[in-house]
C-alpha positions as CSV (number, residue, x, y, z in Angstrom):
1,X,70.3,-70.7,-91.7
2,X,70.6,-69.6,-88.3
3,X,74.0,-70.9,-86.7
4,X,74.5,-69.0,-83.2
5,X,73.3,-71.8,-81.1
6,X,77.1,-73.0,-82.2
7,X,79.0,-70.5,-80.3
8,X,80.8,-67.7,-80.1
9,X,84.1,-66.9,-78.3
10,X,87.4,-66.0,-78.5
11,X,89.4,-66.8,-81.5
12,X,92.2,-69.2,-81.7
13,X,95.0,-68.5,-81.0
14,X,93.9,-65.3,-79.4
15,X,94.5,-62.4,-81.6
16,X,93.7,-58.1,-81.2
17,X,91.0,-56.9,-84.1
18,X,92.0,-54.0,-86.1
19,X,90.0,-51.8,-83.8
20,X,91.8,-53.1,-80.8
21,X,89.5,-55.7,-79.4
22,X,89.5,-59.3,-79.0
23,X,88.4,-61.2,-82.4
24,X,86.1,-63.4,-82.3
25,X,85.2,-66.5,-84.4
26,X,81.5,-68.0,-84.5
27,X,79.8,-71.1,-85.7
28,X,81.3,-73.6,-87.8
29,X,84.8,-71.8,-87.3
30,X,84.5,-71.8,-83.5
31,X,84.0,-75.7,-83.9
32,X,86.8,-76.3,-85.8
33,X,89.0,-74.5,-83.5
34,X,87.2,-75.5,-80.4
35,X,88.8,-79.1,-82.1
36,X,92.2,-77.8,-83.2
37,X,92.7,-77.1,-79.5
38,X,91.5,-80.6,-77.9
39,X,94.2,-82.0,-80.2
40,X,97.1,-79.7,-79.4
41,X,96.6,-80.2,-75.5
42,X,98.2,-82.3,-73.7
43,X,96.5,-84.1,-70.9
44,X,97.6,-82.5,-67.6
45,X,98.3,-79.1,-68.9
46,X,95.6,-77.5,-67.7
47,X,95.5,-76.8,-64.2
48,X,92.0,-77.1,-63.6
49,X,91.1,-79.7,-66.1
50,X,93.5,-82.3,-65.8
51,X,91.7,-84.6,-68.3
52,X,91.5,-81.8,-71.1
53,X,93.5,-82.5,-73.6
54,X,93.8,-85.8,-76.4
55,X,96.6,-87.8,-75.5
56,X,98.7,-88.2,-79.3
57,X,101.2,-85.9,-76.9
58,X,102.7,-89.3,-75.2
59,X,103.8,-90.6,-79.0
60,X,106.4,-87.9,-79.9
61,X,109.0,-90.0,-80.6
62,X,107.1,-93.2,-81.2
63,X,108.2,-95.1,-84.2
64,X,106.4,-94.1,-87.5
65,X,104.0,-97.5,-88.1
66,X,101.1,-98.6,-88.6
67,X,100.5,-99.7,-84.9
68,X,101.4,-95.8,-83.8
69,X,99.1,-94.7,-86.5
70,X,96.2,-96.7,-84.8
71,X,96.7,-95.5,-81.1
72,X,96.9,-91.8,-82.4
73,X,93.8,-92.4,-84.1
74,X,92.3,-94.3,-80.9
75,X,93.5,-91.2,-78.8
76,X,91.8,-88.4,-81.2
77,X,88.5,-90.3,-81.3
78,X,88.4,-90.6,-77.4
79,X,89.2,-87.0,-77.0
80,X,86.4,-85.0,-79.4
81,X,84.0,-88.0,-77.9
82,X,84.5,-86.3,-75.0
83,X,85.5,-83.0,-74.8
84,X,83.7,-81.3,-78.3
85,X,80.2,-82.6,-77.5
86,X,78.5,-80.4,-80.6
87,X,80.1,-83.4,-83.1
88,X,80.1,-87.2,-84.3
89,X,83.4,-88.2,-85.0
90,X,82.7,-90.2,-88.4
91,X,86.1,-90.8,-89.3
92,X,90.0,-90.5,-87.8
93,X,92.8,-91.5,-90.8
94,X,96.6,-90.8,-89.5
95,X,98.7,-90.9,-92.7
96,X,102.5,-90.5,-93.2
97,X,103.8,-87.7,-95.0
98,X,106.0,-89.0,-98.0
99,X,108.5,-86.0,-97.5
100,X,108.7,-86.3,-93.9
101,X,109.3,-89.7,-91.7
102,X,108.8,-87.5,-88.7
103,X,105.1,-86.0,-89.6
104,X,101.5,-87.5,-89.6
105,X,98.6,-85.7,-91.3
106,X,95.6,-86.4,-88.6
107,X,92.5,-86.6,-90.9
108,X,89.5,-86.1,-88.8
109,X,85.9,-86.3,-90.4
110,X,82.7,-84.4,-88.3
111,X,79.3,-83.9,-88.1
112,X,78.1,-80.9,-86.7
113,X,74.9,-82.8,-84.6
114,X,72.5,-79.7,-84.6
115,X,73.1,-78.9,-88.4
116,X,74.0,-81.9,-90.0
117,X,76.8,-80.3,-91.8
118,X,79.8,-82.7,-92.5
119,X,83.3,-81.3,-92.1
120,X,86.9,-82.1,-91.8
121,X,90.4,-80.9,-89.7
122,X,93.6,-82.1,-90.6
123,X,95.8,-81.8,-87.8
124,X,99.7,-81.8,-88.4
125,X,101.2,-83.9,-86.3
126,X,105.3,-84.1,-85.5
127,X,106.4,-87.6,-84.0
128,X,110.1,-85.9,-83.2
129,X,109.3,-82.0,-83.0
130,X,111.9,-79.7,-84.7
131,X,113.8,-82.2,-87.3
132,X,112.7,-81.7,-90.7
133,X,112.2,-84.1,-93.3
């Protein structure tokens, strides 16, 4: 199956071939990083997209709950609905890492609209960044 209708662009992060060029990353890949990146920017850091960006950024240091949980998972849905417009969002699960009261594992499920392809991210997620377990 043809898949360059996806995309192709720079890889992420940004990293220098073995020949000394820019890699690149295409298709599928380029989705899953084109999400990676929604989720680790914060609203406001771009200069000239201030909306960019998913906003689970404003809950470092929120208490580890069930309520926390639910507005991370609110935030990630609202963010690939709008900024990765090559998906459906079927499912968002936030779940607590046993070892670690400070981390969330982001679960996000996808379908690739043009494809039909289901896929998932999971997205590491530190409520108080830097203190380990």
């Amino acid at each position: 199956m043809k898949t360059d209708f996806l995309g192709t662009g720079w890889k992420f992060p940004i990293r220098v071939n073995p020949r000394g060029g820019i890699s690149f990353s295409r298709a599928e890949q380029k989705i899953q990083e084109s999400i990676w990146l929604i989720l680790a920017t914060a609203p406001g850091e771009r200069q000239m997209r201030p909306q960019f960006g998913c906003g689970i950024h404003s809950y470092v240091f929120a208490p580890n709950n069930t309520a926390t949980q639910g507005h991370i998972a609110h935030e990630v849905r609202r963010a690939l609905t709008n900024f990765e417009p090559r998906i459906d969002v079927q499912e968002v699960r936030v779940d607590s890492v046993a070892a670690s009261l400070n981390q969330l594992l982001i679960r996000v499920d996808y379908r690739i609209r043009s494809t039909n392809v289901v896929q998932n991210l999971v997205y590491p997620f530190f409520l108080t960044e830097g203190i380990g377990g």
